[in-house]
PQR file of N, CA, C, O and H, with PARSE charges and radii, in Angstrom:
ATOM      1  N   UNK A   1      26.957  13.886   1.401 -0.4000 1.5000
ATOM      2  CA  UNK A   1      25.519  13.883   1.588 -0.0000 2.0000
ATOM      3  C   UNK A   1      25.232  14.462   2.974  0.5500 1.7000
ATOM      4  O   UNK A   1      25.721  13.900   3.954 -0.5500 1.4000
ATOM      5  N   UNK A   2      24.517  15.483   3.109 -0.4000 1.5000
ATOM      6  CA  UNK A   2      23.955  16.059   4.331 -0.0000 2.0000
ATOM      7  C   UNK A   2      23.047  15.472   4.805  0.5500 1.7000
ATOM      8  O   UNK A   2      22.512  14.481   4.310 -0.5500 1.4000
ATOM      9  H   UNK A   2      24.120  15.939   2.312  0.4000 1.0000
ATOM     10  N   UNK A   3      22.655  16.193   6.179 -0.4000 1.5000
ATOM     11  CA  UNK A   3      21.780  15.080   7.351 -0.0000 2.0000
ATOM     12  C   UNK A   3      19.962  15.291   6.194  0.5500 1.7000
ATOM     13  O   UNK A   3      19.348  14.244   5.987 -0.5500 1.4000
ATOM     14  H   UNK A   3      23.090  16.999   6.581  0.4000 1.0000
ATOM     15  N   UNK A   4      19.458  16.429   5.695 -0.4000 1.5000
ATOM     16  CA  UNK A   4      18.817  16.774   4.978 -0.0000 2.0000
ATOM     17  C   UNK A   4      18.191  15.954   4.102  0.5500 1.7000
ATOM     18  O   UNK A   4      17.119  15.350   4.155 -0.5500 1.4000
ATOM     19  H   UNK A   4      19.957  17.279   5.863  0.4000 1.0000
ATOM     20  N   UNK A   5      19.135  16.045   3.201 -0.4000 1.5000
ATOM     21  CA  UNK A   5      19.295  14.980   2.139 -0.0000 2.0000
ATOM     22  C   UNK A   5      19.000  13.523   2.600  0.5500 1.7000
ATOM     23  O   UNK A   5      18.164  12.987   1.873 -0.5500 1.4000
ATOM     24  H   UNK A   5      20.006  16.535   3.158  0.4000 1.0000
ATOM     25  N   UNK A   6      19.241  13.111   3.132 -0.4000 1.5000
ATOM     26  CA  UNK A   6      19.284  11.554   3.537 -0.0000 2.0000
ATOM     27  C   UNK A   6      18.215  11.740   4.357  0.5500 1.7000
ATOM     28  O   UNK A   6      17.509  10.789   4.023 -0.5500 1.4000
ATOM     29  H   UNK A   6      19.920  13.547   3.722  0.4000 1.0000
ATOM     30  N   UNK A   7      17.602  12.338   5.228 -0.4000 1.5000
ATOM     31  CA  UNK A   7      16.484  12.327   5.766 -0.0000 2.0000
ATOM     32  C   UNK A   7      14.934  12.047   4.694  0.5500 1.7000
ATOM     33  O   UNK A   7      13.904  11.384   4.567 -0.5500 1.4000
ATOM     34  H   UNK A   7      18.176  13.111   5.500  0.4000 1.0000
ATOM     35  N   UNK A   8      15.545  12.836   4.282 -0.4000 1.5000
ATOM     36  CA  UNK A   8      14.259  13.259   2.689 -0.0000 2.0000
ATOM     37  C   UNK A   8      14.411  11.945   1.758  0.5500 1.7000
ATOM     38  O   UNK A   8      13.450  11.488   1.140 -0.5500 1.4000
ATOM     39  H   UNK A   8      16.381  13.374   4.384  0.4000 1.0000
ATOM     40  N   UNK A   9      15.327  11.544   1.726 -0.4000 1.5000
ATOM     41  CA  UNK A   9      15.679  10.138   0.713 -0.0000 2.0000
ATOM     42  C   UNK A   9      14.960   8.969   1.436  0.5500 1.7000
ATOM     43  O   UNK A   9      14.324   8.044   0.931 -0.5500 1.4000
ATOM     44  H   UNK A   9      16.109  11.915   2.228  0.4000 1.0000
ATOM     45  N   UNK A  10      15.272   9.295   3.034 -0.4000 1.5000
ATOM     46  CA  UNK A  10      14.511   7.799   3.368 -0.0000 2.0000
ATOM     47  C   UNK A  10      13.117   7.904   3.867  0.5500 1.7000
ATOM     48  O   UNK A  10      12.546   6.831   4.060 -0.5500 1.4000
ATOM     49  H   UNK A  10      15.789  10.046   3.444  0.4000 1.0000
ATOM     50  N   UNK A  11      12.328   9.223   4.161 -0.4000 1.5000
ATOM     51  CA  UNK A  11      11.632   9.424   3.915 -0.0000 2.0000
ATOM     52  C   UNK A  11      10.112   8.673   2.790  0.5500 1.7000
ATOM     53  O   UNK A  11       9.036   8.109   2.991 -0.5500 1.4000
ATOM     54  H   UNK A  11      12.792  10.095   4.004  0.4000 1.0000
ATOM     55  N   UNK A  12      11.149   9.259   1.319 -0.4000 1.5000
ATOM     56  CA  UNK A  12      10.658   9.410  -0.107 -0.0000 2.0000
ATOM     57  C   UNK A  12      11.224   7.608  -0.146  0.5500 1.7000
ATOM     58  O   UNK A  12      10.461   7.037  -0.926 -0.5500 1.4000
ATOM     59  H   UNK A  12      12.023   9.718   1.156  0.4000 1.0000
ATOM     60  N   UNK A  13      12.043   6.813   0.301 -0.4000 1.5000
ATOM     61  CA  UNK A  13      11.949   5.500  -0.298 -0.0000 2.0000
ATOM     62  C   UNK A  13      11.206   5.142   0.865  0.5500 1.7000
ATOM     63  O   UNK A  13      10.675   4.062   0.606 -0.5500 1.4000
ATOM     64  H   UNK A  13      12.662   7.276   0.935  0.4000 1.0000
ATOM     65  N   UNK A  14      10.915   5.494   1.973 -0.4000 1.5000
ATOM     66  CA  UNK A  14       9.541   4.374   2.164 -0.0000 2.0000
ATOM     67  C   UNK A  14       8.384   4.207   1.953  0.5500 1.7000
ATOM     68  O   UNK A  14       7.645   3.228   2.051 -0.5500 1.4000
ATOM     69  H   UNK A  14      11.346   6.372   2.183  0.4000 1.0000
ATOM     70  N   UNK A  15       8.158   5.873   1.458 -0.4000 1.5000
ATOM     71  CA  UNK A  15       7.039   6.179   0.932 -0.0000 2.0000
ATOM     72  C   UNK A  15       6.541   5.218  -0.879  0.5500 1.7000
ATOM     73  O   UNK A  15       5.416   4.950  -1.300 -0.5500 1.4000
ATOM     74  H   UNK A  15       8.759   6.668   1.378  0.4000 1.0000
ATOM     75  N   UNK A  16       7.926   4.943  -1.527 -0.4000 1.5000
ATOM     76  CA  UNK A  16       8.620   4.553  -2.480 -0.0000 2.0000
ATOM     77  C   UNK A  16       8.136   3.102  -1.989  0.5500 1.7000
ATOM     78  O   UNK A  16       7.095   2.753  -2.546 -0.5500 1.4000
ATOM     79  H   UNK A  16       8.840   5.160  -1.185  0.4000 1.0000
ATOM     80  N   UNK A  17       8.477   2.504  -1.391 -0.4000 1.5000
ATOM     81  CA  UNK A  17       8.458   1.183  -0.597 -0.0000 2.0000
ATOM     82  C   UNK A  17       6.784   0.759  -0.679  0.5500 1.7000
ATOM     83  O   UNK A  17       6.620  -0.350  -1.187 -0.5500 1.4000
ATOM     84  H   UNK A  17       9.322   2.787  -0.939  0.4000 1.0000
ATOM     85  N   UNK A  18       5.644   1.392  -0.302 -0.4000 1.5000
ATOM     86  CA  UNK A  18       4.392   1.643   0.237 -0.0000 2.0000
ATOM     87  C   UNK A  18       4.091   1.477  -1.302  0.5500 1.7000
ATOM     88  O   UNK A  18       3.755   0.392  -1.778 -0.5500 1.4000
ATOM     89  H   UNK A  18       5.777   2.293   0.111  0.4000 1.0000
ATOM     90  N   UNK A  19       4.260   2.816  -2.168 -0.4000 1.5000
ATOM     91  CA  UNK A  19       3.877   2.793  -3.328 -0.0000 2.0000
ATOM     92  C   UNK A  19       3.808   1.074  -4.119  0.5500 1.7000
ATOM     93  O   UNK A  19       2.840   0.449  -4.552 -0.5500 1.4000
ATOM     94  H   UNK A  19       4.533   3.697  -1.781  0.4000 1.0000
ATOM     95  N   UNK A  20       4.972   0.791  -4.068 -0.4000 1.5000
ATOM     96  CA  UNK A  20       5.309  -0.185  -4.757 -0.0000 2.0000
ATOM     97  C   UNK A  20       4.760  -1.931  -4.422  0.5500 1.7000
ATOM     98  O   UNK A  20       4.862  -2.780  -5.307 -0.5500 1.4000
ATOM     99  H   UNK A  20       5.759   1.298  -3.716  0.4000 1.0000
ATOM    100  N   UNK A  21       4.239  -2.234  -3.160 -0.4000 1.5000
ATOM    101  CA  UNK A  21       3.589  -2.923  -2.527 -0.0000 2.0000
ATOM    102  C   UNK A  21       2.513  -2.825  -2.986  0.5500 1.7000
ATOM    103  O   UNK A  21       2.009  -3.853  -3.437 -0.5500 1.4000
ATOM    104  H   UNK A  21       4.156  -1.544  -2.441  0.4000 1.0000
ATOM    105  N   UNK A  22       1.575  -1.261  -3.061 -0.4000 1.5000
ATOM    106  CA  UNK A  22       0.100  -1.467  -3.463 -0.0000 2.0000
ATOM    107  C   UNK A  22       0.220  -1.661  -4.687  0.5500 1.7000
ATOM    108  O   UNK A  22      -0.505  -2.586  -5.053 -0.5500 1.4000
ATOM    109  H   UNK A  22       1.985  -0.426  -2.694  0.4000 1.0000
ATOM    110  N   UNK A  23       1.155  -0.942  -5.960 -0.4000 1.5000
ATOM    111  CA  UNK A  23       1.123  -1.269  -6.998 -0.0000 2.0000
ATOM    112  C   UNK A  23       0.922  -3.250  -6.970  0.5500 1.7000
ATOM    113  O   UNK A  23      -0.084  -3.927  -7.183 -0.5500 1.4000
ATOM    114  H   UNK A  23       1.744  -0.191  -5.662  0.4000 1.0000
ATOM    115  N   UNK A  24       1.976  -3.561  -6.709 -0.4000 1.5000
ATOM    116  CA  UNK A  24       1.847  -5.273  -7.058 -0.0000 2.0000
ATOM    117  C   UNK A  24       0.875  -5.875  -6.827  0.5500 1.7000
ATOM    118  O   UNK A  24       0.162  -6.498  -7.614 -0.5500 1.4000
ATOM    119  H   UNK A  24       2.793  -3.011  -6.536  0.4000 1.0000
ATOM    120  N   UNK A  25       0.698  -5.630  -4.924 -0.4000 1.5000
ATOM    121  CA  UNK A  25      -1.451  -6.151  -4.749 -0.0000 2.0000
ATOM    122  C   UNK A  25      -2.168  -5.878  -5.917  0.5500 1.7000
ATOM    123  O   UNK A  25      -2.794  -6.767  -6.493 -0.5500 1.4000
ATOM    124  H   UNK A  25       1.278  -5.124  -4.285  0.4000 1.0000
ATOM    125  N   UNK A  26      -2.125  -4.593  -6.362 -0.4000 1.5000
ATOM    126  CA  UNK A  26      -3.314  -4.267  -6.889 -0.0000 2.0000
ATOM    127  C   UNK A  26      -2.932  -4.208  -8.313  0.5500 1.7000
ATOM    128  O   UNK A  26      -3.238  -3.217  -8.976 -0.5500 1.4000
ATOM    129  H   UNK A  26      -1.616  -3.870  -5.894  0.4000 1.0000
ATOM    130  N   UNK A  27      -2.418  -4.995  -8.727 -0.4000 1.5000
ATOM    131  CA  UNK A  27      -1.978  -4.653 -10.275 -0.0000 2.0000
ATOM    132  C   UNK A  27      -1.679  -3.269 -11.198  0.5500 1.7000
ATOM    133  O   UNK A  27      -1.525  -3.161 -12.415 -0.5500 1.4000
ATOM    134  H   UNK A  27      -2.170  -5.800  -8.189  0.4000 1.0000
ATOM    135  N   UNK A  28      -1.664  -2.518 -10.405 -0.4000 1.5000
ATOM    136  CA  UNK A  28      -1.842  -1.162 -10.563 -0.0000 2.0000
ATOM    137  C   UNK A  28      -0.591  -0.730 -11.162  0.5500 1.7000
ATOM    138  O   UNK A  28       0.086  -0.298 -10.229 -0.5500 1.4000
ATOM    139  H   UNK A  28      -1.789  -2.605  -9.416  0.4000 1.0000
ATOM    140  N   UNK A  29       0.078  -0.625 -12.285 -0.4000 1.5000
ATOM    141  CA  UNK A  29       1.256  -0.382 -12.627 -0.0000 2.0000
ATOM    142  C   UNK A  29       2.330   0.941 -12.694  0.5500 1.7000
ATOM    143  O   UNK A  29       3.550   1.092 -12.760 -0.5500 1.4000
ATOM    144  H   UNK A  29      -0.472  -0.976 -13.043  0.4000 1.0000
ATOM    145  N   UNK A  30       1.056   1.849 -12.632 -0.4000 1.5000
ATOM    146  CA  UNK A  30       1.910   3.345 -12.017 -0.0000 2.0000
ATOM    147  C   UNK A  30       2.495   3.429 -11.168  0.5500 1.7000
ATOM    148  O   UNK A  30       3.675   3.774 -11.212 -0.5500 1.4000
ATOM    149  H   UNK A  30       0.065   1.726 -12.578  0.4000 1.0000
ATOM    150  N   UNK A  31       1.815   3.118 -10.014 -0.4000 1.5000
ATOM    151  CA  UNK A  31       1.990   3.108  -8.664 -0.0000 2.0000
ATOM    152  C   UNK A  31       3.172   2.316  -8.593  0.5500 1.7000
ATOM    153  O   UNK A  31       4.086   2.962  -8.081 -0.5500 1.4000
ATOM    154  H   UNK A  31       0.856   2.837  -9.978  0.4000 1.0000
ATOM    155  N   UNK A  32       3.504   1.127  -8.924 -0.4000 1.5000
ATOM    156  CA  UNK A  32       4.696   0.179  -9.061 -0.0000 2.0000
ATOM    157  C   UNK A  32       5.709   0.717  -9.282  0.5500 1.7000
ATOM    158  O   UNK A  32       6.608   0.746  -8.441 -0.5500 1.4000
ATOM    159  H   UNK A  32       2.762   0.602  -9.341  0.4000 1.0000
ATOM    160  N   UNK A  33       5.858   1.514 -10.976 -0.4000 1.5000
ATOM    161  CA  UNK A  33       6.575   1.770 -11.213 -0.0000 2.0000
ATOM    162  C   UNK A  33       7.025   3.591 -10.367  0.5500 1.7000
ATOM    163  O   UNK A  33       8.187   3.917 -10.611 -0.5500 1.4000
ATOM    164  H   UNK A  33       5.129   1.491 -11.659  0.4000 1.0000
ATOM    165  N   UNK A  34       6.426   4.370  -9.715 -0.4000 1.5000
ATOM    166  CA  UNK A  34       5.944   5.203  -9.046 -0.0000 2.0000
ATOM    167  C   UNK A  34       6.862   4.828  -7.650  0.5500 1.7000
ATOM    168  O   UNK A  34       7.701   5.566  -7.132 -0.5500 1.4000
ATOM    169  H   UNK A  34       5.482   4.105  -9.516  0.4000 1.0000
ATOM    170  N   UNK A  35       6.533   3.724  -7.281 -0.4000 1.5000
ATOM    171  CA  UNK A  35       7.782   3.296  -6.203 -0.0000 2.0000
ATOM    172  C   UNK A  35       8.983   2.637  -6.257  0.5500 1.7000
ATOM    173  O   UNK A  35       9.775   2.457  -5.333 -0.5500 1.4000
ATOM    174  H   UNK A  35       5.851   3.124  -7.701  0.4000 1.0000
ATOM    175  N   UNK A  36       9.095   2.168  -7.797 -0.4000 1.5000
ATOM    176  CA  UNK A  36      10.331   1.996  -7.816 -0.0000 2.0000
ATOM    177  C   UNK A  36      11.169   3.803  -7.924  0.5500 1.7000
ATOM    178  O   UNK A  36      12.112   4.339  -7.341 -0.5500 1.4000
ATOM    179  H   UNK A  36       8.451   2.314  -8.549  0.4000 1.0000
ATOM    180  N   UNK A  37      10.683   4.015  -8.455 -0.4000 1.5000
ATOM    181  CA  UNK A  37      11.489   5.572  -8.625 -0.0000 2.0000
ATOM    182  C   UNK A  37      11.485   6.325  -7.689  0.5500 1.7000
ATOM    183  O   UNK A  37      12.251   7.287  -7.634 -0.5500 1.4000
ATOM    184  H   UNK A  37       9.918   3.580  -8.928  0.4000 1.0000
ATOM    185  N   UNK A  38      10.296   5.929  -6.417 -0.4000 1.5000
ATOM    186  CA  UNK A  38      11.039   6.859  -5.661 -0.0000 2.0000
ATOM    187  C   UNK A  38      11.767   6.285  -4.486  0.5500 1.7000
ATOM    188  O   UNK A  38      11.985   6.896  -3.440 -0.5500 1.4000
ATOM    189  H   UNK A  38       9.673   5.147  -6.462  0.4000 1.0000
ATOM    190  N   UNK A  39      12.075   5.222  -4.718 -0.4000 1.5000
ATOM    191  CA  UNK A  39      13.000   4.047  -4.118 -0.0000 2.0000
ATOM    192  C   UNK A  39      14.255   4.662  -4.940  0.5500 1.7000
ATOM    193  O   UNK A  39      14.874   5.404  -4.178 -0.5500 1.4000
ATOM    194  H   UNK A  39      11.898   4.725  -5.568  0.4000 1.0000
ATOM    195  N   UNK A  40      14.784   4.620  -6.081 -0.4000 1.5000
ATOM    196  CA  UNK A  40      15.842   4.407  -6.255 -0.0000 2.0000
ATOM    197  C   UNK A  40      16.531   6.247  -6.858  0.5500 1.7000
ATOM    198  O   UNK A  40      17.703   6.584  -6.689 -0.5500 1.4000
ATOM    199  H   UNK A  40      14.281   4.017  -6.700  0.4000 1.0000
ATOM    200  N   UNK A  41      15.548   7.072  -7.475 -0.4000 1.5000
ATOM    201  CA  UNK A  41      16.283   8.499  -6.885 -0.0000 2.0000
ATOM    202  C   UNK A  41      16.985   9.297  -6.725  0.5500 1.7000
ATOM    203  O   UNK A  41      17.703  10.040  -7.394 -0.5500 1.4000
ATOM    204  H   UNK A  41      14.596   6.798  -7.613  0.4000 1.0000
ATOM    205  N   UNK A  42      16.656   9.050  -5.388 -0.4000 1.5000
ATOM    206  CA  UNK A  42      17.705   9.627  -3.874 -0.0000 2.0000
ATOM    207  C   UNK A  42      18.670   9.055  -4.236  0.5500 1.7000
ATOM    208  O   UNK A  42      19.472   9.519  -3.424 -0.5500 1.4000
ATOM    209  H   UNK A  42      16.072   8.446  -4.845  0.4000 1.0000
ATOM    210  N   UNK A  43      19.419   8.172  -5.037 -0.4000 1.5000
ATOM    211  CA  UNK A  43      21.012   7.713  -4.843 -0.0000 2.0000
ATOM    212  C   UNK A  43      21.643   8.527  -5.939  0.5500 1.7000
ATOM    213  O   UNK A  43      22.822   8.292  -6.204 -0.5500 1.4000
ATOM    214  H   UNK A  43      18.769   7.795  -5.696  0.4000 1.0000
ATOM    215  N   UNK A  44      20.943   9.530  -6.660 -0.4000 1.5000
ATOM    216  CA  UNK A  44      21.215   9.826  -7.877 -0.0000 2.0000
ATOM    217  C   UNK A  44      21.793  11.696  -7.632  0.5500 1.7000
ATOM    218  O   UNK A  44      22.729  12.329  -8.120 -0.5500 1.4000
ATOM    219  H   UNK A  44      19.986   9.720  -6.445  0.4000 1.0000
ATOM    220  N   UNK A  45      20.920  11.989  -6.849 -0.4000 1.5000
ATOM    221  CA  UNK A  45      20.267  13.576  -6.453 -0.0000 2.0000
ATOM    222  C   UNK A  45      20.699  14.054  -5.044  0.5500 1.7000
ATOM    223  O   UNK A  45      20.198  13.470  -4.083 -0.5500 1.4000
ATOM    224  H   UNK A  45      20.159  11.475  -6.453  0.4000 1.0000
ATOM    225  N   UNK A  46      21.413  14.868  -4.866 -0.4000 1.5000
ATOM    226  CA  UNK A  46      22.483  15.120  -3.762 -0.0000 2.0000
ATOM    227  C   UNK A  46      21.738  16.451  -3.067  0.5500 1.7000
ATOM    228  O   UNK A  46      21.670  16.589  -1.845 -0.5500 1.4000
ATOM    229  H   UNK A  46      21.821  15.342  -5.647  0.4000 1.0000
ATOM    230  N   UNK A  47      21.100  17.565  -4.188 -0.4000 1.5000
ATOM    231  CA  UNK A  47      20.134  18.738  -3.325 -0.0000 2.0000
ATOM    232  C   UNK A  47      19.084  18.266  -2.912  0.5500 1.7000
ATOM    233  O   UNK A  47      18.423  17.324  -3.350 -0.5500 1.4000
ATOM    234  H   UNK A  47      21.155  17.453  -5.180  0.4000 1.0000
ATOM    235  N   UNK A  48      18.846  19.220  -1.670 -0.4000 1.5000
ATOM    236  CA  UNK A  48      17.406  19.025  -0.862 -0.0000 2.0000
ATOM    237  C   UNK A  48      16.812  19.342  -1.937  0.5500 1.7000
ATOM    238  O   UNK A  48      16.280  18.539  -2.703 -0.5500 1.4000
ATOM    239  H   UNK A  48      19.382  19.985  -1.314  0.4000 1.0000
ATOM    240  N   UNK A  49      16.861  20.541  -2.070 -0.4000 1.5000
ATOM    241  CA  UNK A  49      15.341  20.924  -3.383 -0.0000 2.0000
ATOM    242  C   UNK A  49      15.157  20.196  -4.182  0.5500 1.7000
ATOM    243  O   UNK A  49      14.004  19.822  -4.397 -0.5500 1.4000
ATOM    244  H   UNK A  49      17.293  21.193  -1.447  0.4000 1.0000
ATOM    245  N   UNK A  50      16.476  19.606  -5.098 -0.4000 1.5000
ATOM    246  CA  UNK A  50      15.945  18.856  -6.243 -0.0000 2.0000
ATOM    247  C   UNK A  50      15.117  17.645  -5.778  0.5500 1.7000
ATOM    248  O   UNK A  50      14.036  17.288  -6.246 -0.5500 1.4000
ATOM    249  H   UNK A  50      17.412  19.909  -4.923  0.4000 1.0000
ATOM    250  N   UNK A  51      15.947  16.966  -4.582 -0.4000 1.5000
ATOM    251  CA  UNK A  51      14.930  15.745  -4.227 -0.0000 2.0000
ATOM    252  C   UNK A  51      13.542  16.199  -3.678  0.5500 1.7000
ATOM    253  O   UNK A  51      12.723  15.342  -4.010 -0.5500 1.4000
ATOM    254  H   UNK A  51      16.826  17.256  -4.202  0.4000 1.0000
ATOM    255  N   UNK A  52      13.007  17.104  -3.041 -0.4000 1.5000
ATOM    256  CA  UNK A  52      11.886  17.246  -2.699 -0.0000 2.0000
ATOM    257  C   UNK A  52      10.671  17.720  -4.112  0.5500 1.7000
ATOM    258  O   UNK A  52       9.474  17.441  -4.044 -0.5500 1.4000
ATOM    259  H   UNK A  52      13.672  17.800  -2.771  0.4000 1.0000
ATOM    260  N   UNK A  53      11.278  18.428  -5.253 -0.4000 1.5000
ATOM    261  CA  UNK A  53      10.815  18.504  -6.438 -0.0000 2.0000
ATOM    262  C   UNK A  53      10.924  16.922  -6.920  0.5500 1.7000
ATOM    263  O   UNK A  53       9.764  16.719  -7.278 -0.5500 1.4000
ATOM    264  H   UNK A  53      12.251  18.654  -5.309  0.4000 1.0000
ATOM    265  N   UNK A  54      11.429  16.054  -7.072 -0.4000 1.5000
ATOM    266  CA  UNK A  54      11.501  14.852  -7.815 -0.0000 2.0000
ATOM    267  C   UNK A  54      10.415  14.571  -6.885  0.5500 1.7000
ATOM    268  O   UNK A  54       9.230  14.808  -7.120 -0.5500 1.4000
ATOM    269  H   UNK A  54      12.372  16.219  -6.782  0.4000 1.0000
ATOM    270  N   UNK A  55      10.949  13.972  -5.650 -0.4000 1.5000
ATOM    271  CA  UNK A  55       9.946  13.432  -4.977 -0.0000 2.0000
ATOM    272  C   UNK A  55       8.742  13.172  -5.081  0.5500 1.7000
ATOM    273  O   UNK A  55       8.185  12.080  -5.194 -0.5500 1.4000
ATOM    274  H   UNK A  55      11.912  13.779  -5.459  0.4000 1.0000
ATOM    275  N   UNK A  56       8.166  14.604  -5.026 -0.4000 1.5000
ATOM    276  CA  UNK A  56       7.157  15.237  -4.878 -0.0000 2.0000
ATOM    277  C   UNK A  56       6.532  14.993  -6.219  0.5500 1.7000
ATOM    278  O   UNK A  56       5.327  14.742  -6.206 -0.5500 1.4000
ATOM    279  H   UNK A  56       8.617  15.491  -4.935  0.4000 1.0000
ATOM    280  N   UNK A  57       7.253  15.031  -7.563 -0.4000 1.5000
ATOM    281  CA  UNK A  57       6.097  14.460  -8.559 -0.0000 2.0000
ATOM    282  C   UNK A  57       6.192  13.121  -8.778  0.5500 1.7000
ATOM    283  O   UNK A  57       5.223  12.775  -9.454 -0.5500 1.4000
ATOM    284  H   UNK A  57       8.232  15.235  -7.573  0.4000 1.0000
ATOM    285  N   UNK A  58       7.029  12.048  -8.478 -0.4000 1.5000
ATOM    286  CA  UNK A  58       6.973  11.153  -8.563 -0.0000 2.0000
ATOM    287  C   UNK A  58       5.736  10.506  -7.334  0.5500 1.7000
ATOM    288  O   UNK A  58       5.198   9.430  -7.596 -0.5500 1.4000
ATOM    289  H   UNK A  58       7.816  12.329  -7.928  0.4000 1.0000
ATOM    290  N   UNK A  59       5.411  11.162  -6.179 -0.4000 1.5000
ATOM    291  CA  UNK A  59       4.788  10.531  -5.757 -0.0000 2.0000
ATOM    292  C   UNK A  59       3.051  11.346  -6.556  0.5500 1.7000
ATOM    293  O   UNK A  59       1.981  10.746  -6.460 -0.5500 1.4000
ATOM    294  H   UNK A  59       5.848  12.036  -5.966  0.4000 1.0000
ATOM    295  N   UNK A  60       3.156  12.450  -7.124 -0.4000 1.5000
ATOM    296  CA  UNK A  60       1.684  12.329  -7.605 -0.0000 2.0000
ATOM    297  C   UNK A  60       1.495  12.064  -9.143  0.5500 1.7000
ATOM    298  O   UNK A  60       0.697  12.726  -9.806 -0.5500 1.4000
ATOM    299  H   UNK A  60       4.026  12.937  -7.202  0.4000 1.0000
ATOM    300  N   UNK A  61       2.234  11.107  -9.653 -0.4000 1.5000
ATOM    301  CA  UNK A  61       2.186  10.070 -10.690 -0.0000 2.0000
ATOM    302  C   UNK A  61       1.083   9.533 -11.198  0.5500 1.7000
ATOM    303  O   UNK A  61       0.370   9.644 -12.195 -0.5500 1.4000
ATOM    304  H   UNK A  61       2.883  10.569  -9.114  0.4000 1.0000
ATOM    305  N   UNK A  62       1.212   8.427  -9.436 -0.4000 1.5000
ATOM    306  CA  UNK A  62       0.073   7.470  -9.845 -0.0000 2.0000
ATOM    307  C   UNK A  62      -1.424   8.422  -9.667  0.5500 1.7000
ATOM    308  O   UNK A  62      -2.432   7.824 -10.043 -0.5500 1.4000
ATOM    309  H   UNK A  62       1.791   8.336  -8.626  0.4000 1.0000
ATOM    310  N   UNK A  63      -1.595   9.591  -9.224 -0.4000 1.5000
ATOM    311  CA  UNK A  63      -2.832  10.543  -8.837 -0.0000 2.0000
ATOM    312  C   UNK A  63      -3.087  10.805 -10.519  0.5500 1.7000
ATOM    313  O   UNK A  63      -4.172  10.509 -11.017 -0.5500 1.4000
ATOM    314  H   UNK A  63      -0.776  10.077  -8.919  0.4000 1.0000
ATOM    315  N   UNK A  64      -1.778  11.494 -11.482 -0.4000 1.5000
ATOM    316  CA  UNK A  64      -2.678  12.262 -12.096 -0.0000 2.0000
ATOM    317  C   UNK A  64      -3.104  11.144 -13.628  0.5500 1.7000
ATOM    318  O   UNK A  64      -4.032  11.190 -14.436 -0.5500 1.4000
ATOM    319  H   UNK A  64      -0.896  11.734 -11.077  0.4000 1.0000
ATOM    320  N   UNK A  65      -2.104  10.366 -13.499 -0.4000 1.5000
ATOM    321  CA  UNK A  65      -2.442   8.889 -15.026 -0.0000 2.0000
ATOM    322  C   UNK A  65      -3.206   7.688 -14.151  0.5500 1.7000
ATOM    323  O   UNK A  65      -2.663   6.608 -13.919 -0.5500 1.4000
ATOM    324  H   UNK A  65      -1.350  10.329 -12.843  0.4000 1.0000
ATOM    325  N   UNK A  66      -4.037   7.907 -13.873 -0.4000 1.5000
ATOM    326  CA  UNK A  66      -4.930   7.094 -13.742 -0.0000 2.0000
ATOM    327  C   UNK A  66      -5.333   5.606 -14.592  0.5500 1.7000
ATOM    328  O   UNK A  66      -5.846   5.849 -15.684 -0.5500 1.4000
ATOM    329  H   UNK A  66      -4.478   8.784 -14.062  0.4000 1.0000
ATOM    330  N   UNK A  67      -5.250   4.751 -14.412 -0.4000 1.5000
ATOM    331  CA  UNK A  67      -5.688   3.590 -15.174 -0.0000 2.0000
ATOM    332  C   UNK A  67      -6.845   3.009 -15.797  0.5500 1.7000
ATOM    333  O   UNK A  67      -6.756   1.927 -16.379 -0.5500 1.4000
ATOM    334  H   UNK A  67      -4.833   4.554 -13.525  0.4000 1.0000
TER
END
């Protein structure tokens, strides 16, 4: 794993982290499930690109399915 990679992973899980907090406050279940995934990922996905493509739609999830 490069410095890259792991930068972008912890990045995307705290962002992952954030997600998943408002999901539970707010009952909001995209968002929940929205941070679990981008919590867990990065342990899966070893390229920069691919993780910044995952990332990147996992965090506009909860934007485009609205509840």
């Amino acid at each position: 794993m490069n410095t890259a990679s792991l930068l972008w992973s912890m990045v995307f899980s705290t962002i992952g982290f954030s997600y998943f907090m408002y999901g539970k406050k707010q009952k909001h279940s995209m968002a929940l499930y929205a941070g679990i995934g981008l919590m867990v990922f990065s342990y899966f996905i070893e390229n920069v690109w691919l993780t910044l493509a995952v990332g990147s739609a996992l965090m506009a999830l909860p934007f485009v399915f609205k509840e």
